[in-house]
N, C-alpha and C positions, 0 to 999 in steps of 0.2 A: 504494500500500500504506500509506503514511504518514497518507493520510486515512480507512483504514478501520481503522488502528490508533487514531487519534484518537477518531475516533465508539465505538468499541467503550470507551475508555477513558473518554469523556464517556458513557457507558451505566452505567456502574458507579459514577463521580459521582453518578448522577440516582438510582438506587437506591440508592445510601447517603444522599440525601436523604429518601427515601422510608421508607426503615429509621429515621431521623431523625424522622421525622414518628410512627412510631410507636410510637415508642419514648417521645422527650419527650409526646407530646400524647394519643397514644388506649390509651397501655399499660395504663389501667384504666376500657375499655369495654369494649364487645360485641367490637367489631371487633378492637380489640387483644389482649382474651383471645383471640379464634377465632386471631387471628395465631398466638401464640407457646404455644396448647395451654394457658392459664393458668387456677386457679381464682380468684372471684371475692376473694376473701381473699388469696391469693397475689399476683395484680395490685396492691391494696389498700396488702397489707404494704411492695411492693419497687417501687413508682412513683417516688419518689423515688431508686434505683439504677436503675433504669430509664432517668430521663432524663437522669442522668452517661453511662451508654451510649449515647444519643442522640447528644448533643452528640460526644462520641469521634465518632461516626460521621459528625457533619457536618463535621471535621477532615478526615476522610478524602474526605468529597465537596470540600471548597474546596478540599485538593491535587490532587486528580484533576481537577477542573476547572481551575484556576490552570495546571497544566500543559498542557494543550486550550490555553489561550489562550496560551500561549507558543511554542506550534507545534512546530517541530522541536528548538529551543533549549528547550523542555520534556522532550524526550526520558527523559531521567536521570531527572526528579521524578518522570515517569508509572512509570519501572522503579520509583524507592522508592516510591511513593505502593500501585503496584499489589501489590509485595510486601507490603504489609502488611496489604493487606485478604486477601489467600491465606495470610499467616500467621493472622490473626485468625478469617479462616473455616474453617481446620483445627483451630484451638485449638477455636472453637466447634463445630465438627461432631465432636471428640471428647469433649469432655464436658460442651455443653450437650444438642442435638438434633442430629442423623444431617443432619435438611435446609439448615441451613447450610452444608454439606460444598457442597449443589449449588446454592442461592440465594444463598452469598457466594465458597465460596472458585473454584467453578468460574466463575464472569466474571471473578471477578480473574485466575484462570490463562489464563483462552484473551484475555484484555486486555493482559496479560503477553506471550504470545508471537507475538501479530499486532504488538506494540512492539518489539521484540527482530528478529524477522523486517521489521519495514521500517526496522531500524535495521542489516540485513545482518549481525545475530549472530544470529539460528536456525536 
């Protein structure tokens, strides 16, 4: 259980890299407008707030991952690490867009309780 809590917690690293990647690098292209619903003005105006949000986000990948390589003795960093991407994807799915709710905070939740579960508190 402890390796399938790991990998799930390395899964949500690798997507907050990926969140990362679009946020610093393509938030005012094609593909970063289609991401996050954006007009071209809007991307424009907020790229540089943008890629403060980025980087937050690759915080949140180097603790999730730091944790993975710590193994079991990671246990704890992956619980903080993981709440805060389920706090952050609730904040954002209530009052940026709806789909954060199931693209951030729902991996961090079910990352959260396969940790909790092979750490014999779920």
């Amino acid at each position: 259980m402890h390796t399938i809590a790991s990998i799930a917690t390395a899964l949500v690293g690798i997507l907050h890299i990926y969140i990362l990647y679009l946020e610093m690098f393509l938030w005012d292209t094609p593909k970063g407008r289609k991401a996050f619903g954006l007009t071209v003005e809007f991307s424009a105006a907020s790229k540089v707030l943008a890629a403060n949000q980025g980087l937050y986000n690759g915080f949140l990948a180097a603790g999730l991952l730091w944790s993975v390589w710590l193994g079991a003795a990671g246990d704890h960093i992956k619980i903080f690490f993981l709440l805060c991407v389920l706090v952050a994807g609730v904040y954002g799915g209530l009052t940026a867009a709806r789909k954060i709710l199931y693209a951030q905070a729902l991996p961090g939740l079910i990352g959260l309780l396969l940790v909790l579960l092979a750490m014999g508190k779920g």
